[in-house]
C-alpha positions as CSV (number, residue, x, y, z in Angstrom):
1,X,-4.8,58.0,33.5
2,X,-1.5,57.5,31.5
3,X,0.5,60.1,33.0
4,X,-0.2,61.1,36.6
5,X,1.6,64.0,35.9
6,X,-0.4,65.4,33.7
7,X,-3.4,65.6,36.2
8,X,-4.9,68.9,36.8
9,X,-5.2,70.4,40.5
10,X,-9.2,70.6,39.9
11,X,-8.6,66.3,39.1
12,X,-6.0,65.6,41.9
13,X,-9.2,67.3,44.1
14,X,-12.0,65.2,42.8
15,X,-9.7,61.6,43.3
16,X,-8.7,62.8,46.3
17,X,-12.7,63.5,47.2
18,X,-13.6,59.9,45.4
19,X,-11.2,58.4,47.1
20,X,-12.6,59.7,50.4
21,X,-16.0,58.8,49.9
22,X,-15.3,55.5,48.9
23,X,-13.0,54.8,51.8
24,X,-16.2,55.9,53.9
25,X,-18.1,53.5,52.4
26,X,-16.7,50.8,52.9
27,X,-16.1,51.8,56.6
28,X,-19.9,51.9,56.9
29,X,-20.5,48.8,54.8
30,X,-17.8,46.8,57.1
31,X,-19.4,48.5,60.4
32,X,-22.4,47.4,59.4
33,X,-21.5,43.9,58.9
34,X,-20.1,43.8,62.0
35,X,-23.2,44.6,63.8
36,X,-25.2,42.5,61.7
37,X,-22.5,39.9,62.7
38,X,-22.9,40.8,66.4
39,X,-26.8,41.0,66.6
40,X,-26.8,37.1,64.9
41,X,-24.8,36.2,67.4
42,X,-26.0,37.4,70.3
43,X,-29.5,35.8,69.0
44,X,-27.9,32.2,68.4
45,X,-26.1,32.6,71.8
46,X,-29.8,33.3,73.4
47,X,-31.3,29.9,71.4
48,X,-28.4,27.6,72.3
49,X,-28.4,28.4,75.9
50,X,-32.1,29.1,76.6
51,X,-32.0,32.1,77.5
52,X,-36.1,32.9,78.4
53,X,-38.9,31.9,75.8
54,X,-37.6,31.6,72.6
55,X,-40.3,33.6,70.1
56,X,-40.9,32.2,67.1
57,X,-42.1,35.5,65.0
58,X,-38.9,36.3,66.1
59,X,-37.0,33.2,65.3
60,X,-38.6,33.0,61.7
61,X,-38.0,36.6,60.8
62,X,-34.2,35.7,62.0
63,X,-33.8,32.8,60.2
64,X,-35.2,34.9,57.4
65,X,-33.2,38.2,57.8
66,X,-29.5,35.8,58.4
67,X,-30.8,32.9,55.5
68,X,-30.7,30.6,58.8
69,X,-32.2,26.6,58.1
70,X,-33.7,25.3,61.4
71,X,-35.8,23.3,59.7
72,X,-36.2,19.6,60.7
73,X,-33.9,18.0,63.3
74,X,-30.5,19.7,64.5
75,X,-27.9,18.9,66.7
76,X,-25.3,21.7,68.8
77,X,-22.0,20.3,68.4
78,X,-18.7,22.3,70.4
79,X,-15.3,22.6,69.5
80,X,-12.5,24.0,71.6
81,X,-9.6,25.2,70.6
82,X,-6.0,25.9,72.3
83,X,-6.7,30.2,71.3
84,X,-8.9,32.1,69.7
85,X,-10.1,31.8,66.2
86,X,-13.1,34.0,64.3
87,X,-16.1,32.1,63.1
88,X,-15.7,32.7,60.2
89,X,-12.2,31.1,59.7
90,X,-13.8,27.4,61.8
91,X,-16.3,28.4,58.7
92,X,-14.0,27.6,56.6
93,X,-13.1,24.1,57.8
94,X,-16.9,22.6,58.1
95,X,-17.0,19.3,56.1
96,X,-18.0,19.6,52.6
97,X,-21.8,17.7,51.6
98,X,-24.9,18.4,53.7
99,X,-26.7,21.8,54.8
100,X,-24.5,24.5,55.8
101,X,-24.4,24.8,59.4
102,X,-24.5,27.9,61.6
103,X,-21.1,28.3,63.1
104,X,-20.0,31.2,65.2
105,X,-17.2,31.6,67.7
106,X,-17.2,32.5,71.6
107,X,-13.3,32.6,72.4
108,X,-11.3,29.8,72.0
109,X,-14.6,28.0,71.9
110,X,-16.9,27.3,68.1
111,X,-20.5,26.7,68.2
112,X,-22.2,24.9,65.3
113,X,-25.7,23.9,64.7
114,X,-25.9,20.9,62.2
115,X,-28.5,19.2,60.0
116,X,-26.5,15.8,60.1
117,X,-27.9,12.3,59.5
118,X,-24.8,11.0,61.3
119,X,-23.6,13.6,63.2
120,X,-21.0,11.8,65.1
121,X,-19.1,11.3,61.7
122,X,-19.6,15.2,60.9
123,X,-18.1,16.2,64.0
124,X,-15.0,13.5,64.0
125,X,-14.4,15.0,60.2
126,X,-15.3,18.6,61.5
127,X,-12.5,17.9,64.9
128,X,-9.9,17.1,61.8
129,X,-10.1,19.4,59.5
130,X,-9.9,22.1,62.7
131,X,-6.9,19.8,64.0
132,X,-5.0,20.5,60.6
133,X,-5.9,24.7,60.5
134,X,-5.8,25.1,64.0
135,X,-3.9,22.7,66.4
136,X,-4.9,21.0,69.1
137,X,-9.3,20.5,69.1
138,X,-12.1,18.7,71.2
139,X,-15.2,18.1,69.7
140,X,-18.4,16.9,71.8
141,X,-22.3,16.3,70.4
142,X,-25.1,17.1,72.0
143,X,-28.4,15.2,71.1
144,X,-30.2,15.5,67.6
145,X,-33.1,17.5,68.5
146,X,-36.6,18.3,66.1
147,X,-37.7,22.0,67.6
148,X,-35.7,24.6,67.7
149,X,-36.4,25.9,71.4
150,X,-34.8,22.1,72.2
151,X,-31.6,23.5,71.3
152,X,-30.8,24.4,74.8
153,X,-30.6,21.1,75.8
154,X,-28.4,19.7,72.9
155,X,-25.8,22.4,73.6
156,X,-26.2,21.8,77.5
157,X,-25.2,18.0,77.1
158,X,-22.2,18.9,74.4
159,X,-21.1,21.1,77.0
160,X,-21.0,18.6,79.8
161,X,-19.6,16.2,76.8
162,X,-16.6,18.7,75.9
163,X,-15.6,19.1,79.5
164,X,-15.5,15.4,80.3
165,X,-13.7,14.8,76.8
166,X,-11.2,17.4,77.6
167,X,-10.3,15.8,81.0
168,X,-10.0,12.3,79.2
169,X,-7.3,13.8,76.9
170,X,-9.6,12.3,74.1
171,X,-10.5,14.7,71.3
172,X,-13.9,13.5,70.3
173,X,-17.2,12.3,72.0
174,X,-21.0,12.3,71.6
175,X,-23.1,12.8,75.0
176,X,-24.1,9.2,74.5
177,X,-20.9,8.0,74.9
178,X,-19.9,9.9,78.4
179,X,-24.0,8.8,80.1
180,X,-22.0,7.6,82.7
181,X,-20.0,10.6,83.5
182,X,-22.9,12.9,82.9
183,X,-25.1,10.9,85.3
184,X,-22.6,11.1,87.6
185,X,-22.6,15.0,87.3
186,X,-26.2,14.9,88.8
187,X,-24.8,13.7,92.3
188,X,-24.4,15.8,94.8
189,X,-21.1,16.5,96.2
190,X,-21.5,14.2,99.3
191,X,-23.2,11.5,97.7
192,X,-20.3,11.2,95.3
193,X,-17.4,11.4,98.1
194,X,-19.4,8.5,99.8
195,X,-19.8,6.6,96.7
196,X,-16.1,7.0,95.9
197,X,-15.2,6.4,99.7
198,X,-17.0,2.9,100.0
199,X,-16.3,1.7,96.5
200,X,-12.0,2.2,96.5
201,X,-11.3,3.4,99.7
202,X,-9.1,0.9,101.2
203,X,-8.0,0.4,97.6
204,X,-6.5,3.6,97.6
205,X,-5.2,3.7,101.0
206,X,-3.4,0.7,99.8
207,X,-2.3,2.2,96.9
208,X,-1.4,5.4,98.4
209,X,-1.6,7.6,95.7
210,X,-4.6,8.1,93.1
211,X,-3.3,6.7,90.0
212,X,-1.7,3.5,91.9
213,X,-1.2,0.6,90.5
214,X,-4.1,-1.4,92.3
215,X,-6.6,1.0,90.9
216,X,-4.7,0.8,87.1
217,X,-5.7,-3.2,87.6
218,X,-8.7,-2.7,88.8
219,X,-9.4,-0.5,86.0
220,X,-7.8,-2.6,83.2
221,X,-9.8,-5.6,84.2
222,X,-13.2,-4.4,84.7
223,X,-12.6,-2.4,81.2
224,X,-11.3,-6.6,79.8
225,X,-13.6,-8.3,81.6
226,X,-10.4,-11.0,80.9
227,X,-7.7,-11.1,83.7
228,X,-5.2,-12.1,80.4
229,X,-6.0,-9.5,78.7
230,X,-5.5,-7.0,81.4
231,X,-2.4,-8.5,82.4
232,X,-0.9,-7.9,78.2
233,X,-2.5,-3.9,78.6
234,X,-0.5,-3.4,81.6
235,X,2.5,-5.3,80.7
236,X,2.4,-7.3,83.5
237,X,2.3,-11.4,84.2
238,X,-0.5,-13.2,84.3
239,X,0.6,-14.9,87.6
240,X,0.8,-11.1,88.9
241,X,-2.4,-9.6,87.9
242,X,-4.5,-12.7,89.8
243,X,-2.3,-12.1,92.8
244,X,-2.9,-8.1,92.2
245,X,-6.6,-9.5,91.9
246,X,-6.7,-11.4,95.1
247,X,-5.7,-8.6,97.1
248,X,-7.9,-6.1,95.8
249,X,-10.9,-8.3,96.5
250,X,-9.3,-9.0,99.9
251,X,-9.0,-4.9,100.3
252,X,-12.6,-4.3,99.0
253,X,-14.5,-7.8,100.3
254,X,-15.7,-8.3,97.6
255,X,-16.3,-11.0,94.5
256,X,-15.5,-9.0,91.0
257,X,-17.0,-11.5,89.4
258,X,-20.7,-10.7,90.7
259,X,-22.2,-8.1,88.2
260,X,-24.0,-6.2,90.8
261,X,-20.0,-5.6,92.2
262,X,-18.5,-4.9,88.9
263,X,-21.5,-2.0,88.2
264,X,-20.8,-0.4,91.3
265,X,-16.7,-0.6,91.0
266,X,-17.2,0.9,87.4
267,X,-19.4,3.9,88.6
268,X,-16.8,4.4,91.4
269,X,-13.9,4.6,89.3
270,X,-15.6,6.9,86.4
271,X,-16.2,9.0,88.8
272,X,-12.9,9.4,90.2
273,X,-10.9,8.8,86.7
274,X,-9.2,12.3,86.8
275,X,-12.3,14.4,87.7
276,X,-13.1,16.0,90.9
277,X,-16.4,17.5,91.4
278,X,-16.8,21.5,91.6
279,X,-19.9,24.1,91.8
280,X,-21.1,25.3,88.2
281,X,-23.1,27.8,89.4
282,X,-26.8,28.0,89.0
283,X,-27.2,24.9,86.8
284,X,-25.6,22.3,89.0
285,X,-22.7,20.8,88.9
286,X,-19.8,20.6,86.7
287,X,-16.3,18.8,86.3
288,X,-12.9,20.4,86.6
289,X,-9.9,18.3,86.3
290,X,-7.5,17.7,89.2
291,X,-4.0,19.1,89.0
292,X,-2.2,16.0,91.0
293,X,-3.0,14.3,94.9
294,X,-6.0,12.6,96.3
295,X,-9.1,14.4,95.4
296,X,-11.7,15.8,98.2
């Protein structure tokens, strides 16, 4: 039309009538994306956390309706972000090379299932490229699993992985690399006060306060296993780290340089490194970090 003006009433009706019905589709069109988006979610949400017997007619016809590959071994890796972001906009930022993974968003939180031969080096890449779009982000890995009803477990250990990593202050971590922590999440409550209390007690009653600096020694030279180099990561002399030495082995009775010793110190102190211990619900036990003083 070169000259609106020159439009008839009966044409200004039938624009005005296209217009609508085109309006209305694409209402129904994005609606119905929306549910579609919903129902694949709801379904991935159900797989990741094992929610009753996954069936597999089911699953297949899924993966067929959605274009979803869970074919061969997967791994559930988490991020977590500082506020909320759509999945499709983490999307976006997925490392280039390799199967597309399924990522979808719960919050401030993005889920990813990923055919990865190395998927620690997917994830770190992943954790930047969300770092750069988003701000501040924690990855964690679960383990590479070969059956899809195994991805409950994979997403259970990232989970437990993302919550240790995010009271760290570190940014990335596979579940292999917290096995410590996460073994330590299987203790009950009492058996981990008592392992805490006989390990550092008097070291902390020394110290009188939880990040003191006996325990900071302590720490640095287990982590060494070199009283020199311990000494140059705290800044300290030589001369005082083996005096700080000699009094905590005085405080604990103990010789740090028996293995046996050293094990049980090391458990001891990941377990109190800035966690404390509080009920998950149902499925055991979980971290949550302390917000300052002595831990219970």
């Amino acid at each position: 039309v070169s000259d609106p003006d020159s439009l008839t009433l009966r044409q200004r009706l039938l624009i005005r009538q296209a217009s609508f019905a085109a309006a209305l589709f694409v209402a129904q069109a994005q609606a119905s994306a929306e549910l579609d988006e919903r129902i694949r979610t709801l379904f991935l949400e159900d797989l990741v956390n094992g929610s009753g017997e996954i069936d597999l007619a089911i699953l297949r016809e899924r993966a067929r309706l959605f274009a979803w590959d869970l074919d061969g071994p997967r791994v559930v890796v988490l991020a977590r972000l500082s506020h909320e972001v759509e999945g499709a906009a983490a999307a976006r930022c997925v490392p280039p090379g390799g199967a597309t993974p399924l990522v979808w968003s719960r919050g401030n939180e993005i889920v990813a299932i990923v055919a990865a031969a190395r998927p620690l080096a997917w994830a770190e890449a992943w954790q930047k490229e969300l770092a750069v779009a988003f701000g501040v982000c924690r990855v964690a890995v679960g383990s590479v699993v070969a059956q899809p009803h195994e991805l409950a477990r994979s997403h259970a250990e990232a989970r437990d992985a993302l919550a240790i990593v995010e009271t760290r202050g570190e940014v990335l971590a596979s579940h292999q690399a917290v096995a410590v922590e996460r073994m330590l999440l299987g203790l009950g409550r009492s058996a981990l006060s008592n392992l805490v209390a006989g390990q550092l007690g008097p070291l902390e009653a020394a110290d009188g306060q939880l990040d003191g600096p006996l325990r900071r020694t302590l720490e640095a030279y287990l982590g060494h296993g070199n009283a020199a180099l311990a000494a140059r990561e705290l800044g300290i002399h030589y001369n005082t780290m083996k005096h700080r030495l000699g009094r905590i082995a005085t405080l604990l009775d103990c010789d740090l340089a028996h293995p046996p010793t050293r094990l049980a110190l090391n458990l001891a102190l990941a377990a109190r490194r800035g966690y404390d211990l509080a009920v998950r619900g149902p499925s055991g036990w979980g971290w949550a970090s302390t917000s300052g003083g002595r831990s219970s």
